[in-house]
C-alpha positions as CSV (number, residue, x, y, z in Angstrom):
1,X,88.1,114.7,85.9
2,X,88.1,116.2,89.0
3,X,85.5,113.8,90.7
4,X,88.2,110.9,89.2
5,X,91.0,112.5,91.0
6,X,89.4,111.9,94.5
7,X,87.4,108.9,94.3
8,X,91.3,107.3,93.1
9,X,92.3,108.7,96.4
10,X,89.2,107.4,99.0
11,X,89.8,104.4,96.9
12,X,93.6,104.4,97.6
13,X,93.0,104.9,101.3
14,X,90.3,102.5,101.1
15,X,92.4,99.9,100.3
16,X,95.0,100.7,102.3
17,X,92.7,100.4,104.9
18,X,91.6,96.6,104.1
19,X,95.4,95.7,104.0
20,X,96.3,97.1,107.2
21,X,93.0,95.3,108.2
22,X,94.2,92.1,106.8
23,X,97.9,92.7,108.6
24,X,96.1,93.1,111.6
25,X,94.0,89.8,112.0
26,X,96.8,88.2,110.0
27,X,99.0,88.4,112.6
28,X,96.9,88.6,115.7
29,X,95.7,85.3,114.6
30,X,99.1,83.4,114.1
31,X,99.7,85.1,117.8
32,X,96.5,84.3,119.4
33,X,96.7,80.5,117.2
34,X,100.3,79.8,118.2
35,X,99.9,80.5,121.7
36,X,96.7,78.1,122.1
37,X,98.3,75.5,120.2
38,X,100.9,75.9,123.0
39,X,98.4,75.9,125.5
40,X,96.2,72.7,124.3
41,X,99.2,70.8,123.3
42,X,102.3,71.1,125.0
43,X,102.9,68.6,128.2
44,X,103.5,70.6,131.0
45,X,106.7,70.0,133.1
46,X,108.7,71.6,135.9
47,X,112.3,73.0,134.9
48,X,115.6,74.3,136.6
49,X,117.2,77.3,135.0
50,X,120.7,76.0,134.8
51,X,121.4,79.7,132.7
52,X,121.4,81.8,130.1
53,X,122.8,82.8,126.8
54,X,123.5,85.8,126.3
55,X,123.7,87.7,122.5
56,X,124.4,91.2,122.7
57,X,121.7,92.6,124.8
58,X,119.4,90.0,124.5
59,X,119.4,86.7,126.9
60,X,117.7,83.6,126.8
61,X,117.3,81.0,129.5
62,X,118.2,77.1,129.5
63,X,116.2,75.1,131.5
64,X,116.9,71.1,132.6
65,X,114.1,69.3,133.0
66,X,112.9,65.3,132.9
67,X,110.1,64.5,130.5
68,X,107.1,62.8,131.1
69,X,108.8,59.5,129.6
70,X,112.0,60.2,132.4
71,X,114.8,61.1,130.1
72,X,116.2,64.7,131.5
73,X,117.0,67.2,128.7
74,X,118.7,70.4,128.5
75,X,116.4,72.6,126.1
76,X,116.7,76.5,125.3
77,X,113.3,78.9,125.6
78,X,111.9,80.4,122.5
79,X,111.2,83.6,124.0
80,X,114.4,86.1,125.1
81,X,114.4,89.6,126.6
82,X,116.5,91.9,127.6
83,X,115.5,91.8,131.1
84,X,117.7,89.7,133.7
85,X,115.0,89.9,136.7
86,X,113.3,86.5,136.7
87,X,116.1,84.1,134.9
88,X,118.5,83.3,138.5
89,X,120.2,80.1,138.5
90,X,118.7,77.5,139.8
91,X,115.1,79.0,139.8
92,X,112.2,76.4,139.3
93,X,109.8,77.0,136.0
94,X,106.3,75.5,134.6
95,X,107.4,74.9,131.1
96,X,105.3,73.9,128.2
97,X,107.3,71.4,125.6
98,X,107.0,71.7,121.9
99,X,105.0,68.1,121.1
100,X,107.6,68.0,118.5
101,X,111.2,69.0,120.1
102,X,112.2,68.2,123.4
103,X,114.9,71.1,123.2
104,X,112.0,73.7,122.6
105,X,110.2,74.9,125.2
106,X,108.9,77.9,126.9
107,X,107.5,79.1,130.1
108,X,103.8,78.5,131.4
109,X,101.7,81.1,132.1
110,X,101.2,84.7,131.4
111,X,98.3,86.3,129.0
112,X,100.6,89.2,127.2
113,X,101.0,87.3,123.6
114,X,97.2,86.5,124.1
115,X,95.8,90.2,125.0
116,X,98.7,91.4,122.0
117,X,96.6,89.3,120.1
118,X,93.4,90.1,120.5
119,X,94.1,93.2,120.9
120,X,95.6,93.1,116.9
121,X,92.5,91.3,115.8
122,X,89.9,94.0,117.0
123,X,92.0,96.7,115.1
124,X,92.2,94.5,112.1
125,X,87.8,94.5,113.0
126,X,88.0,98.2,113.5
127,X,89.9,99.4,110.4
128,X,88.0,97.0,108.2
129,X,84.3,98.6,109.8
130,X,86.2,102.0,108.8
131,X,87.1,100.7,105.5
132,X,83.1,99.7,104.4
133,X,81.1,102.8,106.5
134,X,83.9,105.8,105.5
135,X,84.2,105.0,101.9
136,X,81.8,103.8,99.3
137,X,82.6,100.4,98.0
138,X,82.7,101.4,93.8
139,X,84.5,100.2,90.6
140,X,87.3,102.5,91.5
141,X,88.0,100.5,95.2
142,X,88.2,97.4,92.8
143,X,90.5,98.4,90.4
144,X,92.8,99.7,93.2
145,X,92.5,96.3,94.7
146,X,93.6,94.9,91.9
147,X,97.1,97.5,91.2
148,X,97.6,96.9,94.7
149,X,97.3,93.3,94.7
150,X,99.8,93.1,91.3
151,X,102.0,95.5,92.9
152,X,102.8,93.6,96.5
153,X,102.8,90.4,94.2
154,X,105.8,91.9,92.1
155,X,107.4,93.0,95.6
156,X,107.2,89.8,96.9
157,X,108.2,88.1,93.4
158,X,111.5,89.7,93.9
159,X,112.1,89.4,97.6
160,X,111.3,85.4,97.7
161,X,114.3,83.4,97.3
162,X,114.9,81.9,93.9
163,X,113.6,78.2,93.5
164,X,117.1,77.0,93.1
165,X,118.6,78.6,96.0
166,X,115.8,77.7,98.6
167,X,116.7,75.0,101.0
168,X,115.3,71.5,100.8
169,X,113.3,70.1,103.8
170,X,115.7,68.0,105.1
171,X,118.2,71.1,105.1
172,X,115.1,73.2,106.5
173,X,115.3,70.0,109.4
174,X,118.8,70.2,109.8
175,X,119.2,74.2,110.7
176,X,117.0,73.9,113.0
177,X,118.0,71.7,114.6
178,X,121.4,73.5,114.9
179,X,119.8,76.6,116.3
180,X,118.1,74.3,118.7
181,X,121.6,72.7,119.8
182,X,122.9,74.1,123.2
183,X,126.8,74.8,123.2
184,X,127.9,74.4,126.9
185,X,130.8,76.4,126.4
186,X,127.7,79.4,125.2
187,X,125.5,78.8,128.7
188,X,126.8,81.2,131.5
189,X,124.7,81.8,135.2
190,X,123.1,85.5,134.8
191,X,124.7,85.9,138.4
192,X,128.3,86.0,136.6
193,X,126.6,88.2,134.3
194,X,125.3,91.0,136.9
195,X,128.5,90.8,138.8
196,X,130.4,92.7,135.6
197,X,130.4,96.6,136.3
198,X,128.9,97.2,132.9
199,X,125.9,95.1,133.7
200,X,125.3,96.5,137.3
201,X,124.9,100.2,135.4
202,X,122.3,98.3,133.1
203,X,120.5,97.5,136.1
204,X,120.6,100.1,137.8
205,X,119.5,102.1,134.6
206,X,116.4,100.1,133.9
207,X,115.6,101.1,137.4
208,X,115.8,104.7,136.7
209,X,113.9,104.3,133.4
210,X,111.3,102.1,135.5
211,X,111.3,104.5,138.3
212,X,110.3,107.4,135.8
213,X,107.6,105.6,133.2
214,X,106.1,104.0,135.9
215,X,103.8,107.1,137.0
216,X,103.0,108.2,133.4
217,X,102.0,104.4,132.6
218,X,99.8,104.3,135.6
219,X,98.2,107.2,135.3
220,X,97.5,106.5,131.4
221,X,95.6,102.8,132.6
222,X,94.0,104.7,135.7
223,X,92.5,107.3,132.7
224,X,91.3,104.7,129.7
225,X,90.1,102.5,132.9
226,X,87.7,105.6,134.1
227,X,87.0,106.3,130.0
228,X,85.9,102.4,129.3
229,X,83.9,102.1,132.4
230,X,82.4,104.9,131.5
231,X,80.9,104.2,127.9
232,X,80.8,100.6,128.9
233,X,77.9,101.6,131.7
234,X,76.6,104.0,129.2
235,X,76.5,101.3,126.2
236,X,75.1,98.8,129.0
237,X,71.7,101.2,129.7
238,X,71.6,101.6,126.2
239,X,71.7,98.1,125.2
240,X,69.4,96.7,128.0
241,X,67.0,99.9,128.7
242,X,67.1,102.0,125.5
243,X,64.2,102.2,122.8
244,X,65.0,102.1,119.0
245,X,64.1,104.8,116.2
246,X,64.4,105.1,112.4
247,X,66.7,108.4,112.1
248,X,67.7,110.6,108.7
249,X,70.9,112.3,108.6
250,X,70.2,116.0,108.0
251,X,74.0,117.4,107.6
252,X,77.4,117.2,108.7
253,X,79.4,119.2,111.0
254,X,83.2,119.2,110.2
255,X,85.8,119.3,113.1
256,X,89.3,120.2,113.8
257,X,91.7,119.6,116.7
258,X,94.8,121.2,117.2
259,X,96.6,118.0,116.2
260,X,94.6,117.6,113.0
261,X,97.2,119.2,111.1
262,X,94.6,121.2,109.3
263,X,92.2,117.9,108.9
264,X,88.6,117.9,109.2
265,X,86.4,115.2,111.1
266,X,82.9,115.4,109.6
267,X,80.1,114.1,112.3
268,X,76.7,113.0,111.0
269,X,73.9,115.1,112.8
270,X,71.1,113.0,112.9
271,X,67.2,113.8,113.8
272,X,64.7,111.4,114.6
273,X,61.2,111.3,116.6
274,X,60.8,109.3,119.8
275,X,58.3,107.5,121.3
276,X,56.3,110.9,122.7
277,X,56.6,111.8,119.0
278,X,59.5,114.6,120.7
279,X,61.9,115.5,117.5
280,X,65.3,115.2,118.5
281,X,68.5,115.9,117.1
282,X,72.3,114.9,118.1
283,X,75.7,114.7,116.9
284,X,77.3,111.1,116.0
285,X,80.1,110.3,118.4
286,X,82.0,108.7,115.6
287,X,83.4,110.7,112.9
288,X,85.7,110.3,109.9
289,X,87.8,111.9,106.4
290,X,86.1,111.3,104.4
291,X,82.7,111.3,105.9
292,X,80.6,108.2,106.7
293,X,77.3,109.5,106.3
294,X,75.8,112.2,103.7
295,X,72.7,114.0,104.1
296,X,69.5,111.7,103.5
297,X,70.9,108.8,104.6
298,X,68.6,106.3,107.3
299,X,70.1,105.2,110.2
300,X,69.1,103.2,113.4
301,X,69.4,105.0,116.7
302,X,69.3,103.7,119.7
303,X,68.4,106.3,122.6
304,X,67.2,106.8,126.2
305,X,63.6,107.7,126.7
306,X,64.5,110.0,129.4
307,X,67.4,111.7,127.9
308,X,67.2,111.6,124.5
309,X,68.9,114.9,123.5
310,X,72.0,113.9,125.5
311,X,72.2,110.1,125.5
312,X,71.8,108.4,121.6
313,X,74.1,107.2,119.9
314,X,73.8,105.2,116.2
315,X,72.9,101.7,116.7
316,X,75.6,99.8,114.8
317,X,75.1,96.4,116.2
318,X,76.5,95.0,119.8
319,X,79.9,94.1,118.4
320,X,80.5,97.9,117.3
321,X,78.5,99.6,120.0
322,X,81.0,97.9,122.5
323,X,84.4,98.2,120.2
324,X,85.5,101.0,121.7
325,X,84.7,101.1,125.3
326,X,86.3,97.2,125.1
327,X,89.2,98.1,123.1
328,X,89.9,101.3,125.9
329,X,89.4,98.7,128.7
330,X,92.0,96.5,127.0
331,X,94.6,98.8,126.8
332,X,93.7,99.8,130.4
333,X,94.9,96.0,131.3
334,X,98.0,95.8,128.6
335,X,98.9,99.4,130.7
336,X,98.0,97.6,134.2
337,X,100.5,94.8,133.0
338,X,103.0,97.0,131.5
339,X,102.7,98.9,135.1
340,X,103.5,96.0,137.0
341,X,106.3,94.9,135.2
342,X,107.9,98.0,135.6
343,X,108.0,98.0,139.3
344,X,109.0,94.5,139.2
345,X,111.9,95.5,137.4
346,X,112.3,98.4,139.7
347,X,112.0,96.0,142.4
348,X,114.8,93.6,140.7
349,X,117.0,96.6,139.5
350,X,118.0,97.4,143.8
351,X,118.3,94.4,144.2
352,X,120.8,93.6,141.3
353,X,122.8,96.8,142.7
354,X,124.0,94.4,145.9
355,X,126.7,92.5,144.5
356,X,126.1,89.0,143.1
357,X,126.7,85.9,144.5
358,X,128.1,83.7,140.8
359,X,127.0,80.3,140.3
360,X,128.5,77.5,138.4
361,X,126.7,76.1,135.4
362,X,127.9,73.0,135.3
């Protein structure tokens, strides 16, 4: 009974593993397919931010622009922020169109949506290689599959909209098309904005908040940067340099951290024979709860002839040797960005702190 109670619960985490998997690719890939539908399909045109509307915190720009065909339109972006650095009156854009509506556009450039994206699809890749090497695929994993499965179909039974309540197309058309409507009245220069005492403290708090994170942030990118290298060059001998051995798990070594909250992480140590017939053992870099390995099981180990004590790692295949120095030099450039856009807007904040100059709209 015992052995049922915990192979329901490496199921249950199992499983909850594959969804969070599933999330993960699921909406890295609508990120990483919307933006390069954008990118391969939108005509590119030059716009004049004549504005913004503001809701709450939140502001979006309006941008006047001539299409392609010479008709000038007035169109709203689809992305809004809370930041006012970058949206001045009368400030000249790229702007990609939507093929489909003139009054939808967004600005050109930039690779944050894109490295968000990818960035989601190698965790989805990550927790899914956790998913099948941490936890034996059994009858259990199934038949939590499939509670799970009827349980978020019952959820989402009762959170859909009724058949007879859901809009029709044409209504679907019709609202948005009124959320894509510009009121002029709405449409006010961010100038007239910054020039109220409430939004000069904004500023001038960003800044501070800027001012403070930005060291931290940089000194985060400046450590995963030194990390990633780090394995990269490691994983790069390896790959190109290293020899290849048939090894056998011999035991596990459990490990705790002080932020483990009493947790184990059990390690596979691993022996195997190199070339000079030399018998070697080492710890696995990658551990888990519950283990990945157990005693007995073969393994492929990739090693360097002249340090093979210190320098082996399991050979799990070139996508999963390089996971994790390339997921650490990814966050090293999300933190680089993040970085930059923080003294930018440290930058922006003194200067919003000299007193505006309003500009009229229409």
């Amino acid at each position: 009974m015992f052995g049922y109670f915990v192979g329901g619960f490496q199921a249950f985490d199992q499983v909850g593993l594959f969804i969070g998997a599933l999330m993960c690719f699921g909406i890295g890939g609508l990120i990483l397919g919307n933006s390069l539908y954008w990118r391969l399909h939108a005509p590119r045109v030059a716009g004049t931010i004549v504005g913004v509307i503001a809701r709450g915190d939140m502001y979006t720009p309006v941008y006047r622009y001539t299409s392609p065909d010479g008709q000038t339109h007035q169109a709203k972006s689809n992305v809004s922020s809370s930041s006012m650095r970058g949206k001045e009156t009368g400030r000249v854009v790229q702007l990609m169109i939507s093929p489909h509506n003139p009054s939808e556009v967004q600005a050109a450039g930039g690779w944050l949506f894109d490295a968000i994206g990818a960035l989601l699809a190698a965790t989805g890749a990550l927790l899914a290689y956790i998913a099948l090497t941490a936890y034996p695929v059994t009858w259990m994993t199934w038949l939590m599959a499939g509670a799970m499965i009827v349980y978020l179909a019952e959820r989402g039974r009762r959170i859909l909209v009724p058949k007879g309540q859901r809009p029709s197309l044409a209504a679907w058309r019709q609202r948005r098309a009124a959320e894509a409507a510009i009121d002029p009245a709405a449409v006010t220069p961010i100038e007239t904005l910054l020039a109220s005492p409430e939004a000069q403290a904004k500023v001038q708090a960003q800044a501070r908040s800027s001012r403070a994170a930005a060291p931290l942030v940089a000194a985060f990118a400046v450590l995963l940067l030194a990390v990633g290298i780090h394995q990269a060059r490691d994983v790069a001998r390896l790959e190109s340099s290293g020899l290849r051995a048939q090894g056998d798990v011999v035991r596990l070594k459990a490990e705790s951290s002080s932020d483990s909250n009493g947790k184990y992480t059990y390690h596979a140590i691993i022996r195997f024979r190199t070339d000079k017939d030399v018998t070697v053992e080492f710890k696995d870099r990658v551990g888990s709860n519950p283990p990945g390995y157990r005693p007995g099981d073969r393994v492929t180990v990739l090693y360097n002839a002249d340090d093979p004590r210190g320098d082996a790692i399991v050979d799990r295949g070139p996508f999963w040797n390089w996971a994790i120095p390339g997921l650490l030099l990814v966050a090293a450039a999300l933190l680089g960005g993040l970085f930059a856009f923080l003294i930018a807007s440290r930058r922006s904040g003194a200067a919003g702190t000299t007193t505006p100059v309003a500009a009229n709209s229409h």
